[in-house]
VMD Tcl script that draws the C-alpha trace (Angstrom):
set ca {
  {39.11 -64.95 -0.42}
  {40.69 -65.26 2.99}
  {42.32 -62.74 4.88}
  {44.86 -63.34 7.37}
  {45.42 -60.96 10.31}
  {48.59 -59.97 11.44}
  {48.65 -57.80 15.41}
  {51.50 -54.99 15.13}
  {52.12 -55.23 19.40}
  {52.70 -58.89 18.92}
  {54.41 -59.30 15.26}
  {52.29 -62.09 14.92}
  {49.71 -63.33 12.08}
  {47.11 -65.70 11.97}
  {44.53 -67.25 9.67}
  {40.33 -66.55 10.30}
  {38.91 -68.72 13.13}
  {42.23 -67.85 15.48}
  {40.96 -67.55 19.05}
  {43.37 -64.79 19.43}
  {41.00 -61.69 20.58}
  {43.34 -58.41 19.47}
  {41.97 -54.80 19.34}
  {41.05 -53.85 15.92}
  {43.21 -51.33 16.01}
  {46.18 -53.11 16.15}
  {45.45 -55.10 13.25}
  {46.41 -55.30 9.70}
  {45.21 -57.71 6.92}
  {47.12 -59.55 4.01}
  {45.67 -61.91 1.14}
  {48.32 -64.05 1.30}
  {50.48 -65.30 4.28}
  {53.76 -64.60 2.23}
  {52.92 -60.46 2.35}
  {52.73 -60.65 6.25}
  {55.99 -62.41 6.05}
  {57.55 -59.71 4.31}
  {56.31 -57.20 6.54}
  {57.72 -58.30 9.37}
  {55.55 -60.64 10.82}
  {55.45 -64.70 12.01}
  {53.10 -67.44 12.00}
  {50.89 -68.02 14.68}
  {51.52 -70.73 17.15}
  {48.22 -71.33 17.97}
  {46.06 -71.34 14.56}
  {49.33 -72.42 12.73}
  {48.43 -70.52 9.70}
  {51.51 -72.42 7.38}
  {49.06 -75.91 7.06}
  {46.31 -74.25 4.30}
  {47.99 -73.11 1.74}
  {46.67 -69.08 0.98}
  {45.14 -68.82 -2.73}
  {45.64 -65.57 -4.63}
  {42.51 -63.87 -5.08}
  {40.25 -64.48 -8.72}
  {40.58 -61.01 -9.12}
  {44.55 -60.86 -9.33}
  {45.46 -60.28 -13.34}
  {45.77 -63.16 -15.62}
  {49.49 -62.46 -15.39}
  {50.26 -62.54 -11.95}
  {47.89 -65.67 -12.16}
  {50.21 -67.38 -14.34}
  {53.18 -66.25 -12.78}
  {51.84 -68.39 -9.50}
  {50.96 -71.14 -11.21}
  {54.64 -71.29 -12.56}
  {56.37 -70.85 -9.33}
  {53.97 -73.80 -8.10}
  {55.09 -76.00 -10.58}
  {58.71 -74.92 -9.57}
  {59.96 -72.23 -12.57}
  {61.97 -70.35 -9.32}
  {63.71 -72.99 -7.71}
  {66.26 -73.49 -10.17}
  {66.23 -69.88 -11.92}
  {65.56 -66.64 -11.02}
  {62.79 -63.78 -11.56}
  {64.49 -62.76 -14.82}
  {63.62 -66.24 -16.06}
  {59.82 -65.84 -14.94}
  {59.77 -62.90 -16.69}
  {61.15 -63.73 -20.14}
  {58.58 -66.59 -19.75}
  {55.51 -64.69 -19.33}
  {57.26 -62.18 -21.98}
  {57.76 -59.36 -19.38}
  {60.63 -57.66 -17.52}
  {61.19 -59.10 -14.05}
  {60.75 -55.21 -12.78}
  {57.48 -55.04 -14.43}
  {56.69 -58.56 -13.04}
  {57.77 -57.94 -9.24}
  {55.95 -54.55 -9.98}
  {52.53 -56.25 -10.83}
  {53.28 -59.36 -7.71}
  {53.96 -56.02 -5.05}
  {50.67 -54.25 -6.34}
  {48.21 -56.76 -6.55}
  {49.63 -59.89 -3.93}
  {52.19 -57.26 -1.63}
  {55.11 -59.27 -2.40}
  {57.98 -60.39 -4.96}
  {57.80 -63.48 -6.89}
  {60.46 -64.43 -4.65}
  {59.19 -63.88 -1.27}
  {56.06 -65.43 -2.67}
  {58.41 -69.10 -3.55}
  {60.12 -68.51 -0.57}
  {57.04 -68.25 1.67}
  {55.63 -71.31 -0.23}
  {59.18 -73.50 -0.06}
  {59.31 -72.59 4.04}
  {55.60 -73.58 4.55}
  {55.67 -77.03 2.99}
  {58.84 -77.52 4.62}
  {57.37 -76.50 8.16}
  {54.36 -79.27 7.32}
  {57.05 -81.94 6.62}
  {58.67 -81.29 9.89}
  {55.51 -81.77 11.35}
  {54.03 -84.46 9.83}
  {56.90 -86.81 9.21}
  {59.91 -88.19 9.85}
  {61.98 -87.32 7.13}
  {65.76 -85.90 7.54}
  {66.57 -82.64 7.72}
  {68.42 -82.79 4.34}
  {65.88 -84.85 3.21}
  {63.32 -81.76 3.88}
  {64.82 -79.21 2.44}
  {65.76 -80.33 -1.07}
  {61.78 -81.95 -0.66}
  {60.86 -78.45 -0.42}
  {62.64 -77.21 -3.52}
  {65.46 -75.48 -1.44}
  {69.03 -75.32 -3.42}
  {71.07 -75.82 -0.36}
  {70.78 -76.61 3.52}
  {72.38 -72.86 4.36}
  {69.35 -71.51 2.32}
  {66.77 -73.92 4.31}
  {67.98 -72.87 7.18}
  {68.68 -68.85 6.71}
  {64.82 -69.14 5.38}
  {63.53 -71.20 8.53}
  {65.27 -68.90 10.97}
  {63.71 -65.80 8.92}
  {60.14 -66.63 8.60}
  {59.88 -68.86 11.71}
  {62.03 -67.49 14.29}
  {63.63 -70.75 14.99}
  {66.20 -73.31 13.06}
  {64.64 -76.58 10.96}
  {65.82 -78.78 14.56}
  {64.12 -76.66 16.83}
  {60.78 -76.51 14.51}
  {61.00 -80.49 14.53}
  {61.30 -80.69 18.38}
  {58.31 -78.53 18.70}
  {55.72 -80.24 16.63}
  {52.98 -81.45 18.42}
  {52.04 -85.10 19.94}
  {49.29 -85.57 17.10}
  {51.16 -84.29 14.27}
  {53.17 -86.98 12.99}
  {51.97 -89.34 10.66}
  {52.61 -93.30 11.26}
  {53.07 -94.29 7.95}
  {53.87 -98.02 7.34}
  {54.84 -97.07 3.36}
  {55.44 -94.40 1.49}
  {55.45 -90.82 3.19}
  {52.52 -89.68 4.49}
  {50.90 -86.51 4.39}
  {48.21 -84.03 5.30}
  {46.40 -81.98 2.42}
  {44.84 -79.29 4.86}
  {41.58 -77.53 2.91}
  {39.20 -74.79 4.36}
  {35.29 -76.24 4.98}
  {33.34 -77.90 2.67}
  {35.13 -79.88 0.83}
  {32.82 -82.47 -0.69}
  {35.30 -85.77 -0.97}
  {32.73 -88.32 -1.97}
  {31.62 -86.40 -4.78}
  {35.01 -85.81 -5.80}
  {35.72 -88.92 -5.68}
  {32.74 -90.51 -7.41}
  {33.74 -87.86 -10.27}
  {37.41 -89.37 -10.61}
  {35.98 -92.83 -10.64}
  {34.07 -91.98 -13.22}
  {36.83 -90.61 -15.31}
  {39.65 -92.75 -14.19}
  {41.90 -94.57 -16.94}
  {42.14 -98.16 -16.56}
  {45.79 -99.24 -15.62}
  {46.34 -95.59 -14.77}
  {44.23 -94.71 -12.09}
  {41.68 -96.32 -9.77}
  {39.03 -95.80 -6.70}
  {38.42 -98.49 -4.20}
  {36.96 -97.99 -1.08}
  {36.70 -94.03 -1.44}
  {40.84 -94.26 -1.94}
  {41.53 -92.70 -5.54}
  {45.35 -94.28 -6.04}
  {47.32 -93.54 -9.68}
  {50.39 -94.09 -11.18}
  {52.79 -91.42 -11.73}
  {56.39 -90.56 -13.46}
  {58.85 -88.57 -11.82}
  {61.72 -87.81 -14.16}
  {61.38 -91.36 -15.79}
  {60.90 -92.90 -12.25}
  {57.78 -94.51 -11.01}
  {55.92 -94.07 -7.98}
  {52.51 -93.71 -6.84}
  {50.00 -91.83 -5.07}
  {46.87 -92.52 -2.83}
  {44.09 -89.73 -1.88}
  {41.58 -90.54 0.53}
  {39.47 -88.82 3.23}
  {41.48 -87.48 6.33}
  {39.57 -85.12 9.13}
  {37.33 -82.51 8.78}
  {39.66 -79.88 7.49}
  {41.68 -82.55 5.44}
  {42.85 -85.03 3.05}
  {45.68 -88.16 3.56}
  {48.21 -87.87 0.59}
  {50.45 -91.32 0.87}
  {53.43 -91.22 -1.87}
  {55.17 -93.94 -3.01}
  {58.07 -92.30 -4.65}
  {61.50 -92.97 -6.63}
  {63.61 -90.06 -3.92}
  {62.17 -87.01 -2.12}
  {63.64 -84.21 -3.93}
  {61.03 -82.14 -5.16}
  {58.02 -83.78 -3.29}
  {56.41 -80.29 -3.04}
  {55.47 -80.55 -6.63}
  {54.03 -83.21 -6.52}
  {52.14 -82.50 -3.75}
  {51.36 -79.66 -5.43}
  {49.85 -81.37 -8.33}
  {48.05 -83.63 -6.24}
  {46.58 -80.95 -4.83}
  {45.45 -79.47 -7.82}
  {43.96 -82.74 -8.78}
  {41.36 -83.00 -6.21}
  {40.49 -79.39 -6.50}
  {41.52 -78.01 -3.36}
  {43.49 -75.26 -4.74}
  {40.52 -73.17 -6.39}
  {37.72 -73.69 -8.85}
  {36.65 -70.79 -11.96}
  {34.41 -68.00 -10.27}
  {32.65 -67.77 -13.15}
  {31.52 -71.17 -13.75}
  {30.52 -71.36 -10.09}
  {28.51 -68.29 -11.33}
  {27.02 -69.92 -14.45}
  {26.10 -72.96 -12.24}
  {24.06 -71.40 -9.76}
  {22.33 -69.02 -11.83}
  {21.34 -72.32 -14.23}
  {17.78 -72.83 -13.64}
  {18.42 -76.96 -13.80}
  {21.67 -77.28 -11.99}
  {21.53 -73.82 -9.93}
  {19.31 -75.93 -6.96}
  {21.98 -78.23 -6.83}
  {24.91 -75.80 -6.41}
  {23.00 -74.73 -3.10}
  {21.71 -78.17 -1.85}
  {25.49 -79.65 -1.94}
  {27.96 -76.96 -0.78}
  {31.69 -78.34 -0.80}
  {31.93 -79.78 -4.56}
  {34.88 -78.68 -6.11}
  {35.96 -78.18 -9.65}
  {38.28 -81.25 -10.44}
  {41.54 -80.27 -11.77}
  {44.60 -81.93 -13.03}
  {47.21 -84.41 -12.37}
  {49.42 -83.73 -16.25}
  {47.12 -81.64 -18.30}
  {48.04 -83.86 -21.57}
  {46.66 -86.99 -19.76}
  {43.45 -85.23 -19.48}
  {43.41 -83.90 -22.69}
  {43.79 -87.30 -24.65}
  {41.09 -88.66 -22.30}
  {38.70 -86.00 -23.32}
  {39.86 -86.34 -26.94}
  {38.96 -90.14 -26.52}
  {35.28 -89.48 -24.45}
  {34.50 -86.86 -27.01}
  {33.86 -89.28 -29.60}
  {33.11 -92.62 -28.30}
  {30.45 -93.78 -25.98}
  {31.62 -94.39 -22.47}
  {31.82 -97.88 -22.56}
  {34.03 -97.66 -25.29}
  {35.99 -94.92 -24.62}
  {37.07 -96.73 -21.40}
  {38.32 -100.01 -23.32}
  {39.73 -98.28 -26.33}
  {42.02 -95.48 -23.53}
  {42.75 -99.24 -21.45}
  {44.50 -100.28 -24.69}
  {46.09 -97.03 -25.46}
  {47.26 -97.10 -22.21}
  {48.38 -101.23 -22.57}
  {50.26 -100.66 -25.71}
  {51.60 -97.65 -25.58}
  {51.92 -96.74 -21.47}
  {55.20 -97.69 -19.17}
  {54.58 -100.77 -17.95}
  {54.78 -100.57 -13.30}
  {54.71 -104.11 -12.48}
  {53.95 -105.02 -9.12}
  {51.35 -103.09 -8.18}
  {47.42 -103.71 -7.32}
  {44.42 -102.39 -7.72}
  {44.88 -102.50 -11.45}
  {47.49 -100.78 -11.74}
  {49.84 -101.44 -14.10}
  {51.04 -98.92 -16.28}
  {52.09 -94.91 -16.45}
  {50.58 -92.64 -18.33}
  {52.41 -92.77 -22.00}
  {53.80 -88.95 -23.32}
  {53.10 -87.03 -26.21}
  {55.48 -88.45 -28.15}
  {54.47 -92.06 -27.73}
  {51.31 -91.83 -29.02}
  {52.01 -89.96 -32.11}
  {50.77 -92.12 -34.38}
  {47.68 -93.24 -31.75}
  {44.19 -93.93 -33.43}
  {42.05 -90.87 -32.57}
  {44.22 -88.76 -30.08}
  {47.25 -88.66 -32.78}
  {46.87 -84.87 -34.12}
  {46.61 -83.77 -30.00}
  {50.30 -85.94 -29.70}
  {51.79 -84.31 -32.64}
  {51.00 -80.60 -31.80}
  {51.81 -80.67 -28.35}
  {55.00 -83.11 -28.36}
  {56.45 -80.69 -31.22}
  {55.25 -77.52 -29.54}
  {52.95 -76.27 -31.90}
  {50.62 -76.77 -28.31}
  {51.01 -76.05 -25.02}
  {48.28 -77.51 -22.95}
  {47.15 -74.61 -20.74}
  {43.54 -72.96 -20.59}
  {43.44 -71.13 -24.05}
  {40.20 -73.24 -25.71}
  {40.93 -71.17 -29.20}
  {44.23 -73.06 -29.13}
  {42.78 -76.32 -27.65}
  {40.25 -76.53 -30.42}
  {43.08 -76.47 -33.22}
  {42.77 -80.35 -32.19}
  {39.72 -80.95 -30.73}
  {36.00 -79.62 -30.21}
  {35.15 -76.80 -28.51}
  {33.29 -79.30 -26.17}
  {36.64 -81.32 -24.93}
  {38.63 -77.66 -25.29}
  {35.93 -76.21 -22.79}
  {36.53 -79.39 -20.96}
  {39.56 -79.53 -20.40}
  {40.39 -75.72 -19.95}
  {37.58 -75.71 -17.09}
  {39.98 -78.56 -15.77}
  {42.91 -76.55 -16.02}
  {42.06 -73.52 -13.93}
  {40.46 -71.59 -17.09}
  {38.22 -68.84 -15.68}
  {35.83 -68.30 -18.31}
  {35.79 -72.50 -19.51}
  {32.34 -73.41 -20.13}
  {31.88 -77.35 -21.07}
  {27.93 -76.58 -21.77}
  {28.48 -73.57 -24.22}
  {25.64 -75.31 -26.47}
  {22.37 -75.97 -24.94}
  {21.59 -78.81 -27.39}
  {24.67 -80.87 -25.65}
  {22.31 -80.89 -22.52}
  {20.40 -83.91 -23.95}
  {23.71 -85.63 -24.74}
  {24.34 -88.66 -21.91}
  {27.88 -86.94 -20.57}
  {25.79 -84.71 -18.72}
  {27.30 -86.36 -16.36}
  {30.67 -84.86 -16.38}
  {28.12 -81.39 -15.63}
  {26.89 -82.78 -12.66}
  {30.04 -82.38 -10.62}
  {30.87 -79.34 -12.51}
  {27.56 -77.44 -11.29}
  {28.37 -78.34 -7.86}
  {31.15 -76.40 -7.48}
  {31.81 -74.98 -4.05}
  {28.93 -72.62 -3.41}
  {30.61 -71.31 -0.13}
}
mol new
graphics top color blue
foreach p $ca { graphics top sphere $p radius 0.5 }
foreach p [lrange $ca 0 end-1] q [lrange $ca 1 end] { graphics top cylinder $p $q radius 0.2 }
display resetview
């Protein structure tokens, strides 16, 4: 879990490997960069501590866990803690009670923190107007960009722009261009061998260690390319129908290629296997892949489940051909968004999954009990592992070890064994 330091004679915080030297005495730690926000304190200029995005530690309750992950995906941008709440089934008191205890601040310091951060990185790293920024970064208005800038920066959205650095914009000659910062290892190629691997024809692709993939953003089309950056990141180029709400998806993207977190204890399992538990050691970096839409990668493990690969690839290229949005134009065989729920219905094999989840009965989250109402507990483990799950376990019977999708195990057991 990383710590971030914060110096009370200097009001000032900063992330580990900071060349700032202060006396020990002087310092106080957070978990998250949002706390040290709301006590007081500002970003480092130096170690610029708003590129890496803080994670909130595995040992935070499931409920504050799935609080986060629905302020990610945007739950307090439009609403308001009360609305969190009712969601999770608790009182917004008990709620900010629980986010003050265990991550030292509100759920809406915590969106806040997030919104600003993103914000900062697109003022960095691109060209984009100031507008254009802050409704990207899930603000409401510009007078709450800015009030939020000035309070957790020190300086207005125009001044932050005019004091980015030479090497921090991105050229971009399409699409908008941006960093996806991560903390060492971070083992691309095997990430990206593993989405190759798994990628849905007309849906997603990897050429030349670029994974690209179609997506839908409120009907609208776009797309998005992932490839290797620097040492401490990834390049994130989206094609996209308008900017608002870009965070999200670069949220999701993020989430994708596992640079959020991975399950503690599958890490565990993995490197206490006697088989795989060499590996986990030999190739530090490996992430747990996640998601891009968690129905997508349910219907693809519904599909693998019970076909052979060969023909679980053709058969999801023709779900995908008949029953997908068609994206003409594109290359790398591209062609088509994913279809939703309620498309495929009536879809040989993956029909029963549509139904449940398009009228409810579902929601695709890490629960396997509920996953296996449509599938086996294989796929559910699957595909909860994929979706953050901390106790998913795709190998819960050793006689699937001789089955040929070990493969799908051998990126799992390298997780990140930092």
């Amino acid at each position: 879990m990383t710590t971030y330091s914060a110096v009370r004679t200097t009001g000032i915080y900063c992330r580990p490997g900071c060349g700032a030297k202060p006396l020990a005495e002087n310092v106080t730690t957070f978990e998250l960069p949002a706390a040290a926000e709301a006590a007081g304190y500002r970003a480092c200029l130096r170690c610029r501590p708003y590129r890496v995005a803080g994670t909130v530690a595995d040992e935070a309750p499931e409920l504050v866990c799935r609080a986060v992950q629905l302020i990610i995906a945007g739950l307090l941008d439009e609403s308001g803690e009360e609305a969190l709440g009712a969601r999770l089934g608790v009182s917004a008191r008990h709620l900010r009670r629980m986010f003050n205890e265990h991550l030292g601040v509100t759920p809406d310091q915590f969106a806040r923190s997030r919104r600003a951060h993103f914000a900062r990185r697109l003022l960095d790293d691109t060209d984009l107007g100031i507008a254009d920024v802050a409704f990207a970064s899930g603000f409401g208005s510009l007078r709450q960009f800015n009030r939020a800038m000035r309070e957790i920066f020190r300086a207005s959205p125009r001044e932050l722009r005019d004091r980015r650095r030479r090497g921090d914009r991105l050229a971009a000659d399409g699409g908008l261009v941006l960093r996806m910062p991560f903390t060492p290892p971070y083992d691309w190629e095997a990430m990206s061998a593993f989405l190759q691997s798994r990628a849905i024809p007309g849906v997603e692709s990897v050429d030349g260690g670029v994974y690209r993939r179609t997506i839908s953003i409120d009907g609208e089309p776009g797309v998005l390319e992932v490839g290797q950056g620097g040492d401490d990141h990834l390049i994130l180029r989206a094609h996209l129908p308008f900017w608002e709400g870009v965070m999200h998806v670069v949220d999701r993207a993020v989430c994708l290629v596992g640079l959020d977190c991975e399950p503690v204890s599958a890490r565990a399992r993995l490197a206490a296997d006697p088989e795989f538990g060499p590996l986990v050691a030999a190739r530090p970096g490996v992430r747990v892949p996640g998601v891009w839409g968690p129905f997508e990668v349910a219907v693809s493990a519904v599909v693998r489940d019970q076909l052979p690969p060969e023909d679980a690839t053709e058969a999801l290229r023709k779900l995908v051909e008949v029953y997908g949005v068609p994206v003409p134009g594109l290359d790398h065989g591209l062609t088509h968004a994913f279809p939703g729920p309620a498309a495929l219905t009536n879809a040989e094999l993956v029909g029963p999954l549509a139904r449940e989840v398009a009228d409810g009965n579902i929601v695709l989250e890490g629960d396997v009990k509920m996953l296996t109402r449509v599938m086996s507990e294989r796929a559910a483990q699957e595909v909860a592992l994929r979706l953050g799950a901390r106790d998913a376990w795709p190998l819960s019977d050793e006689s699937e070890r001789l089955r040929p999708w070990r493969s799908l195990a051998a990126v799992y057991q390298l997780t990140n064994a930092s």
